[in-house]
C-alpha positions as CSV (number, residue, x, y, z in Angstrom):
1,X,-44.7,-44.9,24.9
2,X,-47.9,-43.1,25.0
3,X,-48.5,-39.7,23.7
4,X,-50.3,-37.0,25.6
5,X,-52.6,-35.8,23.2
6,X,-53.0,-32.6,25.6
7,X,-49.2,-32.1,25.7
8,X,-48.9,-32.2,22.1
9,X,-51.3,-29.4,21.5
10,X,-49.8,-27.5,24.1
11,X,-46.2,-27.9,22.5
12,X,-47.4,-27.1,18.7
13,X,-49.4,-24.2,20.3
14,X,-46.3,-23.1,21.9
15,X,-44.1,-23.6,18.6
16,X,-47.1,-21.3,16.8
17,X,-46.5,-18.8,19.4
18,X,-42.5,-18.7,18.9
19,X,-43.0,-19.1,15.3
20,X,-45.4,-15.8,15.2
21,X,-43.1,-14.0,17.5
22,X,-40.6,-14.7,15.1
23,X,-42.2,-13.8,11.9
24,X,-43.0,-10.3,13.9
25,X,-39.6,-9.4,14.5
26,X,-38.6,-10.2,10.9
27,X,-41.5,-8.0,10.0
28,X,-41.0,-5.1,12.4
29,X,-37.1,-4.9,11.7
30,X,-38.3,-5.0,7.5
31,X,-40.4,-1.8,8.5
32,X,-38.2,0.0,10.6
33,X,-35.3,-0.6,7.5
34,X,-37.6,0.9,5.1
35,X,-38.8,3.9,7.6
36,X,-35.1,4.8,7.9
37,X,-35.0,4.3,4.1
38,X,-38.1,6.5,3.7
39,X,-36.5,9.3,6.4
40,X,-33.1,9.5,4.3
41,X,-35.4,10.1,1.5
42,X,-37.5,12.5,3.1
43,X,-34.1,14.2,4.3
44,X,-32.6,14.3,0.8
45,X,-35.8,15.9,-0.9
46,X,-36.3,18.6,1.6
47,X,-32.6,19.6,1.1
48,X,-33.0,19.9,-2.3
49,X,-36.5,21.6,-2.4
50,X,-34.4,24.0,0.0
51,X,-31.5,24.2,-2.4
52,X,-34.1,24.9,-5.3
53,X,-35.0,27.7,-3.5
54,X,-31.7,29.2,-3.5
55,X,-31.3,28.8,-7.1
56,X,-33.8,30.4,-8.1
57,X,-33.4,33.7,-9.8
58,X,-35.2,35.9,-8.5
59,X,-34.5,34.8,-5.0
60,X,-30.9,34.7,-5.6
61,X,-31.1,38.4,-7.0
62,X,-33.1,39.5,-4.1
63,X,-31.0,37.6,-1.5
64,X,-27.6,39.3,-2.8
65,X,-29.3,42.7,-3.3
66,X,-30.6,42.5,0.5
67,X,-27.3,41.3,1.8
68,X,-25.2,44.0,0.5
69,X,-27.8,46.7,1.9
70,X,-29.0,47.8,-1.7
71,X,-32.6,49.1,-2.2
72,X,-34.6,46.0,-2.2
73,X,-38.8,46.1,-3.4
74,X,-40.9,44.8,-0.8
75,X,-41.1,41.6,-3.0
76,X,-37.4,40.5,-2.9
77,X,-37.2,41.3,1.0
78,X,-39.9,38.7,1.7
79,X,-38.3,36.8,-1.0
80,X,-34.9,36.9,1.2
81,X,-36.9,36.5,4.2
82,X,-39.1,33.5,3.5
83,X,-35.5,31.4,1.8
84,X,-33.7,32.0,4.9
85,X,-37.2,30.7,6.9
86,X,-37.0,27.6,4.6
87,X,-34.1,26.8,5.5
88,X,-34.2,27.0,9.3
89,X,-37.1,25.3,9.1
90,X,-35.6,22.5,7.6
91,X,-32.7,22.5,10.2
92,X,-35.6,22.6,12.8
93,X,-36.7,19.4,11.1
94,X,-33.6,18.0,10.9
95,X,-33.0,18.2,14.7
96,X,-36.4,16.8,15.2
97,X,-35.5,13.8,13.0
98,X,-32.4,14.0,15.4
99,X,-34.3,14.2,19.0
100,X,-36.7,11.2,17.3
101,X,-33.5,8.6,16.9
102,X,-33.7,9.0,13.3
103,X,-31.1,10.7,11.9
104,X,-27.8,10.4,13.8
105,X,-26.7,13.5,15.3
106,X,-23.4,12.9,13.0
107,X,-25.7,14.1,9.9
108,X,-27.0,17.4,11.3
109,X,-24.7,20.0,9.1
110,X,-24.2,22.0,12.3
111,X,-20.9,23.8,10.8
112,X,-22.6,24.4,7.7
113,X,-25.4,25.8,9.9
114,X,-23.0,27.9,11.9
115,X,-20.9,29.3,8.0
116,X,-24.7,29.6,6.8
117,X,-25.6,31.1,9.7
118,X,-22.7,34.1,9.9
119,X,-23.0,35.1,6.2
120,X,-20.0,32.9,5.1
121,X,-22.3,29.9,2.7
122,X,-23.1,30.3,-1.0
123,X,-25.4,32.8,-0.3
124,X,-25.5,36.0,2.0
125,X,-29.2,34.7,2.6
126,X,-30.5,36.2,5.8
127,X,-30.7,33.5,8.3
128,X,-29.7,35.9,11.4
129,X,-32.5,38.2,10.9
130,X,-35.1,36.0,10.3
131,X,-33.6,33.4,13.8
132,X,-34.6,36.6,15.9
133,X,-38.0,37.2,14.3
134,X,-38.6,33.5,14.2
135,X,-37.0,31.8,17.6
136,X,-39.7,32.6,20.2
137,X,-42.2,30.3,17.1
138,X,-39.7,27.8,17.0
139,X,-39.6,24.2,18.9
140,X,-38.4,25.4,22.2
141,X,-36.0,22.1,21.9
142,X,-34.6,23.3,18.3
143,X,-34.3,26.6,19.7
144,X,-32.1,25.8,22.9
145,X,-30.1,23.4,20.6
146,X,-29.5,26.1,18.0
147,X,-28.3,28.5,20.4
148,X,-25.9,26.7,22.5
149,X,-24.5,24.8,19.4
150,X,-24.7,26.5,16.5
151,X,-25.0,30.3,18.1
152,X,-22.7,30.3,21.3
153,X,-20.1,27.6,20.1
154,X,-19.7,29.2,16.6
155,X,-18.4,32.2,18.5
């Protein structure tokens, strides 16, 4: 039996090749658990920088006094105001985390969105006034998803 020398670099190239391939998948599906990890993460701090927000006193005080109409300072208003932007911009990053196949559409709180939305959360924070300063700024994406499935199906 005689052995090709060329043959049998050709075959342990080939099993280098297969072996590398390998070793990238192994490595790609490590990084793509971790990036999900790192997402969830990413998800969980934003809600609670969000949720931090809302606890705050003074923006708590200044969210109830502007919901129920009483004199507000120019301070609290923008204090309302920019809580309520906080927090659709973190359902505008949400959906994007959606549209990029990262977080399952099953996690976007849309019926929370929809309560929070109508004055029916915790907080009577502002969220309708600022959506119709805001909408024509927002991703045009977020924006046609927000209205057909939060807006028009929470009617």
């Amino acid at each position: 039996m005689e052995i090709n020398v060329e043959q049998a670099v050709r075959l342990a190239a080939d099993a280098c090749v297969i072996a590398g391939i390998i070793f990238l998948a192994l490595q790609l599906r490590q990084s793509n658990r971790l990036l999900e990890a790192q997402a969830r993460y990413s998800l969980r701090q934003y809600r609670s920088d969000v949720t931090d927000t809302f606890l705050s006193p003074h923006v708590l005080e200044a969210v109830h006094k502007y919901a129920a109409g009483r004199d507000v300072t120019p301070a609290e208003r923008s204090a309302a105001l920019m809580a309520a932007l906080k927090g659709i911009e973190l359902w505008e990053w949400q959906h994007g985390e959606y549209r990029a196949g990262i977080l399952p559409r099953e996690h976007l709180p849309i019926e929370a969105w929809r309560s929070w939305f109508n004055g029916k959360g915790l907080s009577p924070v502002p969220f309708r006034e600022v959506w119709e300063l805001r909408k024509g700024m927002m991703n045009p994406e977020f924006a046609r998803f927000f209205e057909t499935e939060v807006l028009q199906a929470g009617r």
